[in-house]
C-alpha positions in Angstrom: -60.6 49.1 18.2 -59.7 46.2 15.9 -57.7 43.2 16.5 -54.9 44.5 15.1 -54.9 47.6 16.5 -52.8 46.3 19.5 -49.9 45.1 16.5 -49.8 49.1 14.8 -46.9 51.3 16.0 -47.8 53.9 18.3 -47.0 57.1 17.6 -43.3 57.0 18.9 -42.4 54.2 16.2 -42.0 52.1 18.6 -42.9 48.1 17.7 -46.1 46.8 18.1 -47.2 45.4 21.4 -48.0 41.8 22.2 -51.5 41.9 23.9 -51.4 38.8 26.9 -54.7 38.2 28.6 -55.4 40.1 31.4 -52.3 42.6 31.2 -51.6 45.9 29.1 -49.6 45.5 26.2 -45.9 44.7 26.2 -43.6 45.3 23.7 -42.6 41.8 21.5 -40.0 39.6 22.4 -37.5 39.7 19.5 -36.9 36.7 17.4 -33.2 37.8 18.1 -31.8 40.2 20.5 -31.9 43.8 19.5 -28.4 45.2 18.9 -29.2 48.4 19.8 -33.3 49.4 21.4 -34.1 52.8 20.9 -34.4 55.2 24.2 -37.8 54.4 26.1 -40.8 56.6 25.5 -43.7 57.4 27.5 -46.3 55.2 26.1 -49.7 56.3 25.7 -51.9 54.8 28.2 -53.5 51.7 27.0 -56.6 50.6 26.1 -57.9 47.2 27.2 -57.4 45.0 24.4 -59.8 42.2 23.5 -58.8 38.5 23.9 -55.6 37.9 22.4 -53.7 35.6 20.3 -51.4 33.1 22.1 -48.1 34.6 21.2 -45.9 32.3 19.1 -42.9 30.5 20.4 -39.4 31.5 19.1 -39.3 30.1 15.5 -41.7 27.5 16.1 -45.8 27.2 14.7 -48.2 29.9 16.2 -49.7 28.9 19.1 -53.5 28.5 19.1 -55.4 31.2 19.3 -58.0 32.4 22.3 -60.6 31.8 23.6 -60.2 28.1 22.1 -58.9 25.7 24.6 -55.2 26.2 24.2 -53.0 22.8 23.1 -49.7 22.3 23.5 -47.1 23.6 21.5 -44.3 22.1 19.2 -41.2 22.0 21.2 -39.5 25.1 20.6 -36.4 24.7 18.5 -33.4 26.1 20.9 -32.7 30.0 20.1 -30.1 31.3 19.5 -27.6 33.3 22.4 -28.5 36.5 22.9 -26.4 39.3 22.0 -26.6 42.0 24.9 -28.4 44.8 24.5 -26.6 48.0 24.8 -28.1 49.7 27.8 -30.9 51.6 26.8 -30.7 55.7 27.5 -32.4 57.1 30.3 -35.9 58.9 29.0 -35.9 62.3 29.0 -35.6 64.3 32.5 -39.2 65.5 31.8 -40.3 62.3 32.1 -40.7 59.4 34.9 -38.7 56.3 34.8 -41.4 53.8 33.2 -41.8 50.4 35.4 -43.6 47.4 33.3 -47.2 46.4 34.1 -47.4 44.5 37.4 -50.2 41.7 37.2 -50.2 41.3 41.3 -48.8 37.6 40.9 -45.7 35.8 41.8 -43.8 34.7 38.2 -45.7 32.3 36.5 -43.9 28.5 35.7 -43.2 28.1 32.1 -46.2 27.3 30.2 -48.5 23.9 30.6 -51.5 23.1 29.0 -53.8 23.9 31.8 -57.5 22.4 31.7 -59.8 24.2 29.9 -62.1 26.4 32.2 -62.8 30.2 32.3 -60.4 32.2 31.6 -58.8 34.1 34.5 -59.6 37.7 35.2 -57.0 39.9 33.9 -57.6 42.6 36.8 -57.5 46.3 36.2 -54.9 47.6 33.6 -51.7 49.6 34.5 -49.7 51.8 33.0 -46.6 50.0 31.0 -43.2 50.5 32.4 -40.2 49.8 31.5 -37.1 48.2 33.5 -34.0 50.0 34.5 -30.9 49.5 32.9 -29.3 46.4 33.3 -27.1 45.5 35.3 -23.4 44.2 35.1 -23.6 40.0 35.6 -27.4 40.0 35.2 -29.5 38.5 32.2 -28.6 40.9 29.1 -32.5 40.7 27.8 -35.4 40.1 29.1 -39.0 39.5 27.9 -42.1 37.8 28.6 -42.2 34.2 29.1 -44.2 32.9 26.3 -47.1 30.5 27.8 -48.0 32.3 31.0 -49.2 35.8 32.7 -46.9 38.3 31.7 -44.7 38.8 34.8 -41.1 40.7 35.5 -38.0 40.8 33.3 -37.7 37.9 30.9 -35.0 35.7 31.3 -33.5 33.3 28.3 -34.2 29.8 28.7 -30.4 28.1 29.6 -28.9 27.0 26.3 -28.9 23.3 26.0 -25.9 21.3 26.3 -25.0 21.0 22.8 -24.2 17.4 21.6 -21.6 17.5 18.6 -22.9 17.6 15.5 -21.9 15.2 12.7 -19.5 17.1 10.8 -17.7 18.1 14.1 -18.1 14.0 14.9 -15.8 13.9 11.2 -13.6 16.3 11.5 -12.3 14.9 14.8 -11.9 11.5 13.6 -10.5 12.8 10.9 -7.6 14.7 12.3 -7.1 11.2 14.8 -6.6 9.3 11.1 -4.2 11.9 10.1 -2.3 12.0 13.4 -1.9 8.5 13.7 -0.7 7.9 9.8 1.3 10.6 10.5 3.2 8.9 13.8 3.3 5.6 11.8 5.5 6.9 9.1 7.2 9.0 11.8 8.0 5.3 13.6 8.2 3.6 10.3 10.8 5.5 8.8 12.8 5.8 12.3 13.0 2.0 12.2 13.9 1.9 8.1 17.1 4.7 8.7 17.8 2.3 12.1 18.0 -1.1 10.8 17.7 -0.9 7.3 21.2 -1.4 6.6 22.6 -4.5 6.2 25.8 -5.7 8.3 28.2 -7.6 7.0 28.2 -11.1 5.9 25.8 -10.0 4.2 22.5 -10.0 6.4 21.0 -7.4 8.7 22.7 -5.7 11.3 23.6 -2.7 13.8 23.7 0.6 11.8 27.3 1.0 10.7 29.4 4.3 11.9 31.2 4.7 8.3 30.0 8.4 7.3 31.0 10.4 4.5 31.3 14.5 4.2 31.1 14.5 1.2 29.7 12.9 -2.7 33.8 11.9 -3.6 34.2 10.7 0.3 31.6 8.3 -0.1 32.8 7.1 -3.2 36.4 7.1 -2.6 35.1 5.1 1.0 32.7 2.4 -0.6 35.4 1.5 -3.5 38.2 0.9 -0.3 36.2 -1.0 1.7 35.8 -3.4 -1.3 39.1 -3.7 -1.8 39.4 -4.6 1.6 37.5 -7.3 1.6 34.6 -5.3 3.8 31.3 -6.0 3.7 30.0 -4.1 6.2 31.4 -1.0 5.6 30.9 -1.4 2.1 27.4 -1.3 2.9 27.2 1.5 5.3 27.6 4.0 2.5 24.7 2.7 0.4 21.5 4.6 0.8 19.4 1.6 0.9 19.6 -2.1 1.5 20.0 -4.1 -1.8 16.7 -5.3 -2.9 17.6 -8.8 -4.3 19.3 -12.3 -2.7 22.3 -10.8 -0.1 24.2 -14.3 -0.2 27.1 -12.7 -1.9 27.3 -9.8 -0.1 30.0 -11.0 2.4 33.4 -10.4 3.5 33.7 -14.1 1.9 32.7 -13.6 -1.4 34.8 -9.9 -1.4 37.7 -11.9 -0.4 37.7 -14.6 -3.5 36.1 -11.7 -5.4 39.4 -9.5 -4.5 41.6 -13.1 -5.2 40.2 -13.4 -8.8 40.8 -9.6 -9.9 41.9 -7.1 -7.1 40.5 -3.8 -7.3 43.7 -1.0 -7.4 44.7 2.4 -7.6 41.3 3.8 -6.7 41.2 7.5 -7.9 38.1 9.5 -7.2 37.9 13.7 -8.1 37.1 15.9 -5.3 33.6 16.6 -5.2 31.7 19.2 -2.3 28.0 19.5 -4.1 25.9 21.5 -2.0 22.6 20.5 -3.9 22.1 17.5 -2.5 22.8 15.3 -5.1 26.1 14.8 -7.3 27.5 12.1 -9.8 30.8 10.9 -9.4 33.2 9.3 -12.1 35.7 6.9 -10.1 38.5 5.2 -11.6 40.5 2.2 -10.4 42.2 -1.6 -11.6 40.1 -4.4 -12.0 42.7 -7.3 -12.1 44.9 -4.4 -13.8 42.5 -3.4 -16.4 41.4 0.5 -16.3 37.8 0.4 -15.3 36.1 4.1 -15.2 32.1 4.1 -13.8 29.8 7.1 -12.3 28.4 7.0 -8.8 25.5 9.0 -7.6 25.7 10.3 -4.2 23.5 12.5 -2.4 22.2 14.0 0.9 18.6 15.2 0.5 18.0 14.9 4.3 20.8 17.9 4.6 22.6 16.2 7.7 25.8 16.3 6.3 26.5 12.2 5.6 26.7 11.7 1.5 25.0 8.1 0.4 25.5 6.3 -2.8 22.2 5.5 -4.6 22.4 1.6 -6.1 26.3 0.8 -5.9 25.5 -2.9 -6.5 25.0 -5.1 -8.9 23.5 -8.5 -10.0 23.9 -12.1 -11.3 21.4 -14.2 -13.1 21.5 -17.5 -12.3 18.2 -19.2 -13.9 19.3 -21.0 -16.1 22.0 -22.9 -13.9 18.5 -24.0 -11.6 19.3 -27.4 -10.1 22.9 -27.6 -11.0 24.5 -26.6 -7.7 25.3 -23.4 -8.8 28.4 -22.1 -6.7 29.7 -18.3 -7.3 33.2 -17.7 -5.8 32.3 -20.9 -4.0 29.3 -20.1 -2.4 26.3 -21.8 -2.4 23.9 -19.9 -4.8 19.5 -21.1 -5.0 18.4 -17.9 -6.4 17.4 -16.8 -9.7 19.1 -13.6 -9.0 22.0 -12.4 -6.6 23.2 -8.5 -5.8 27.1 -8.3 -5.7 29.7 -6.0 -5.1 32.1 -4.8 -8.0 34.3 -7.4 -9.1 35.1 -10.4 -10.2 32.7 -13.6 -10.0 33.3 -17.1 -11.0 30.5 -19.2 -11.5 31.1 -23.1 -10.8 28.4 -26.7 -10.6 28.6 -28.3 -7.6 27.5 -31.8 -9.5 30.0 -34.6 -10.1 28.9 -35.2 -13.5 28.6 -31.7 -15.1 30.8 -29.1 -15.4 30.4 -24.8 -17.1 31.7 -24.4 -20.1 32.4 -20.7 -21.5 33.5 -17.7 -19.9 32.9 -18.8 -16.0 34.6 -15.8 -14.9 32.5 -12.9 -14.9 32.9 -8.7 -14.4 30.3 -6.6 -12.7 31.4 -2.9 -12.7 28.5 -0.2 -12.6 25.3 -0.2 -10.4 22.2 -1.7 -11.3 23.9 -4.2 -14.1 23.8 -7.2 -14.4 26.6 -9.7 -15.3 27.0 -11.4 -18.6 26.2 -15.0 -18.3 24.4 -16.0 -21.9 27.5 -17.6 -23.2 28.1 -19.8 -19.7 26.8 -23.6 -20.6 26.2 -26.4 -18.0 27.7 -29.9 -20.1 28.7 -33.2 -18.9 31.8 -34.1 -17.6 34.0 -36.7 -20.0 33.5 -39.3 -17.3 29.6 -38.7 -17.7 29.3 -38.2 -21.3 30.6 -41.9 -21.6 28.5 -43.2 -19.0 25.7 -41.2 -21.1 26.9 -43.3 -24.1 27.1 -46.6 -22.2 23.5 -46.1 -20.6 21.7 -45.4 -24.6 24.0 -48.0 -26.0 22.9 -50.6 -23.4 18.9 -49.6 -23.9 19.0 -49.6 -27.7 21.3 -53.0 -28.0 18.4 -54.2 -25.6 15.7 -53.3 -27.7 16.9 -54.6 -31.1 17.5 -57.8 -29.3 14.0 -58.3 -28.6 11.9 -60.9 -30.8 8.8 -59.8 -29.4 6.1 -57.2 -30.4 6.9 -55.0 -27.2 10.3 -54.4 -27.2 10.4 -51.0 -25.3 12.4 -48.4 -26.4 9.3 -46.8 -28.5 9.6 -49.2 -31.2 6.9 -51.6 -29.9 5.1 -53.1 -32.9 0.8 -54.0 -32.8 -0.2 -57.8 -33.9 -2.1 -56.3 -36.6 -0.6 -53.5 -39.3 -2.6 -51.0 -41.1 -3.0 -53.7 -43.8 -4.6 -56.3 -42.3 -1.3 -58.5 -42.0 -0.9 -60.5 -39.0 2.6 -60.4 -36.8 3.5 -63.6 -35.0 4.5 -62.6 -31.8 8.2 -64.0 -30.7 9.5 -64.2 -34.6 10.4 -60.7 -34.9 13.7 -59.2 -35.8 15.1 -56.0 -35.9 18.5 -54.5 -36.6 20.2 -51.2 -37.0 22.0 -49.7 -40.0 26.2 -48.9 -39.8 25.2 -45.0 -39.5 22.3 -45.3 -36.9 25.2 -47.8 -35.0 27.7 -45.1 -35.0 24.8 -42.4 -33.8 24.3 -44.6 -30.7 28.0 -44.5 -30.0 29.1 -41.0 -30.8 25.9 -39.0 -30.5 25.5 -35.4 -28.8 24.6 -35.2 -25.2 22.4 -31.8 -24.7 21.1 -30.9 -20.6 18.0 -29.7 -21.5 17.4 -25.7 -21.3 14.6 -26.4 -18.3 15.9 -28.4 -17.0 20.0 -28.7 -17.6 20.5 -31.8 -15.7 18.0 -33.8 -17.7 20.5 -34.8 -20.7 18.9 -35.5 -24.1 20.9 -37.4 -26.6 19.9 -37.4 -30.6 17.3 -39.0 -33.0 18.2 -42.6 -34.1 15.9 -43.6 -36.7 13.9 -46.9 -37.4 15.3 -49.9 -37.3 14.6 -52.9 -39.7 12.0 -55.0 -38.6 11.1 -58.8 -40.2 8.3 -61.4 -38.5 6.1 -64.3 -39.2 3.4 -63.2 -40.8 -0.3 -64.3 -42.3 -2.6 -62.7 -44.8 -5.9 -63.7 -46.9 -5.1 -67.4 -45.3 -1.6 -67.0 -46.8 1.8 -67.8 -44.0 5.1 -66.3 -44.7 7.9 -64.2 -43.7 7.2 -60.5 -43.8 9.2 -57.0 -44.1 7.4 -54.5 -42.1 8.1 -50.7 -43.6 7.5 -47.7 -41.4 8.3 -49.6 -38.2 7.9 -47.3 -35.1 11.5 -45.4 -35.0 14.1 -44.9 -31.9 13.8 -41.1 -31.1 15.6 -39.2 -28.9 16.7 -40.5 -25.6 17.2 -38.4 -22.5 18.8 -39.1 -18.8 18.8 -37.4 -15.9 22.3 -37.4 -15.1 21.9 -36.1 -11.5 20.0 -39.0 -10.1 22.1 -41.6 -8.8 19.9 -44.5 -10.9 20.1 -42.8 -14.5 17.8 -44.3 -16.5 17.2 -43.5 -20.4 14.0 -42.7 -21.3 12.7 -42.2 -25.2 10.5 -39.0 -27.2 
């Protein structure tokens, strides 16, 4: 009999049998479960096999072979959960129920390296039998315990407590991200449709009651509440908070807004738009001019209250920076404000300047802005001739001077380009009729940067005479190309003006 003989099927077809030291053959213990073992047959009697092989562990390296001292095995990775067997059939009435091998010992302990010695005398062989049936509640499959004397049923090792593996470790994390971005939009829109609206005068507030039914209700509502001089409720019919400066958007500003050009005979179509969004054309007086403009309403959130989208517009104001802009009499430091429809009049809170221009301007469709490009900040006719005073004082200064630094820009060096030397405290200089009558009548500009810095115009060179010596020779000298008077500027809003020169 070979060493293999033990692994051939027998003659049933049955799988070949494991061969344990000491004991008859057994059959395998399945890498998995068998879904469905065939009915038990009578086994031939077996032979006594020679020394076996250690049988391996469940998918895990072959354990060393016999008679070699056995080592110990890999850890065994953890098998899988048993399916249970369907219960095998009951063998034929002809023959006896067939009990396993007993090897006269109490079940063995799980294997241990044990110290090598001789190996322990297997005792007489028995007939192989198999177990009954098994029973409801009790181990679904059993099999020899690997490592030991073949003994009774086999019973699976307890699975391991399973630790989470990392993609289960992701996925939960994962859905805790989503959960919690999910509640802080949840919160963060709550808060947005709560106080998001501003209250009248202009800043925030509680969330206003005004409602509308429908697109033309909230048109025909937003227009009336402006006419009435009412923020608040203006505002409750916007979809969204204006974006830019809120100074305007007060009962205040409505009120000298309504003052300047009343809004009248409001007329708006009936509109019941069931899509959720509708444009509506509204017509009304401005200060008894026909004004016609469209209004988009809408009510995507389907609960029934129509919102206008925009409804305000805006006011540029940059170029009136430092000028103490006022608009309808309020205090403007922006370079942009939202209004309300209406009318706007745009005023310098300065004593020495004034807006020249159209001051009174229209805003009458959402999202435009006013038109301010023809509005100029100029002096006053009080400041223009303190302007004139304040260059005619400087320059008269100036020309008086008989020295080389006269200020002004028109200081001269003791030496000129040609080598001539200036006696200093013998120069004169003097200004022509037309540069004279420059002085006295000439433009006064506020600068586009910055408007209250006032620039006046070019003057010119002045004629300069002096002392002078060259190659040893002493005279009186003309100097051409003196240095010129340029521009001069002043800023008009300090309360020491004081002319400076380009």
């Amino acid at each position: 009999m070979s060493d293999n003989d033990d692994k051939a099927p027998d003659q049933h077809g049955a799988k070949p049998l494991p061969a344990f030291p000491g004991a008859a053959a057994e059959p395998d213990a399945p890498a998995t479960p068998p879904q469905q073992p065939p009915a038990p047959q009578q086994p031939p009697a077996p032979q006594q096999p020679p020394a076996p092989q250690q049988p391996p562990a469940p998918q895990a390296p072959s354990a060393p072979q016999a008679p070699s001292v056995p080592q110990a095995p890999s850890a065994p990775q953890t098998p899988s959960v048993p399916q249970a067997p369907s219960a095998p059939q009951a063998p034929p009435a002809s023959q006896g129920p067939y009990v396993p091998p007993s090897t006269g010992h109490a079940p063995a302990a799980p294997y241990a390296p044990q110290t090598p010695g001789a190996p322990q005398s297997s005792g007489a062989p028995q007939p192989p039998q198999y177990a009954a049936a098994p029973q409801p509640g009790a181990a679904p499959y059993a099999s020899p315990q690997y490592g030991s004397q073949p003994t009774g049923a086999y019973t699976p090792p307890n699975k391991p407590k399973g630790k989470l593996g990392t993609g289960a470790i992701i996925g939960i994390v994962g859905g805790a991200i989503v959960l919690v971005v999910l509640l802080v939009i949840a919160v963060g829109f709550g808060v947005s449709r709560i106080g998001g609206t501003p209250g009248g005068g202009g800043g925030g507030g509680d969330k206003p009651s005004a409602e509308a039914s429908s697109p033309s209700d909230a048109v025909k509502g937003y227009l009336t509440a402006i006419a009435d001089s009412d923020a608040k409720t203006a505002l409750s019919y916007l979809s969204s908070s204006p974006s830019g400066d809120s100074t305007l958007l007060t009962d205040e500003a409505l009120k000298a807004s309504n003052k300047l050009g009343p809004i009248t005979k409001i007329t708006v179509p009936k509109s019941d738009d069931k899509s959720g969004s509708a444009d509506v054309t509204a017509s009304y007086l401005l200060n008894g001019e026909k004004v016609s403009t469209t209004f988009t309403a809408s009510d995507y959130d389907r609960d029934g209250k129509w919102e206008i989208s925009g409804g305000t517009g805006s006011i540029y104001t940059r170029s009136f920076d430092g000028l103490g802009l006022t608009i309808n009499g309020v205090a403007v430091d922006a370079e942009q404000v939202d209004v309300f429809p209406g009318t706007y009049e745009l005023a310098t809170s300065l004593k020495n300047f004034t807006l020249t221009g159209p001051t009174k301007v229209t805003v009458t469709e959402s999202y435009s802005s006013a038109d301010t490009s023809e509005i100029k900040p100029a002096l006053t006719d009080a400041a223009l001739q303190q302007f004139h005073s304040l260059v005619r004082s400087a320059v008269d200064a100036c020309i008086a001077s008989t020295t080389l630094a006269a200020g002004c820009g028109i200081d001269i060096p003791a030496t000129i380009s040609d080598g001539t030397q200036l006696t200093d405290g013998t120069i004169t200089r003097s200004l022509s009729a037309d540069q004279n009558a420059t002085v006295d009548s000439m433009k006064a500009t506020p600068s586009y940067d910055n408007p209250t810095l006032v620039e006046g115009e070019y003057i010119g060179s002045p004629s300069v005479t002096a002392d002078c010596t060259k190659d040893g020779a002493t005279g009186r000298c003309s100097i051409y190309f003196a240095p010129s008077l340029g521009k001069p500027s002043v800023d008009m809003a300090s309360d020491n003006p004081v002319v400076k020169w380009d």
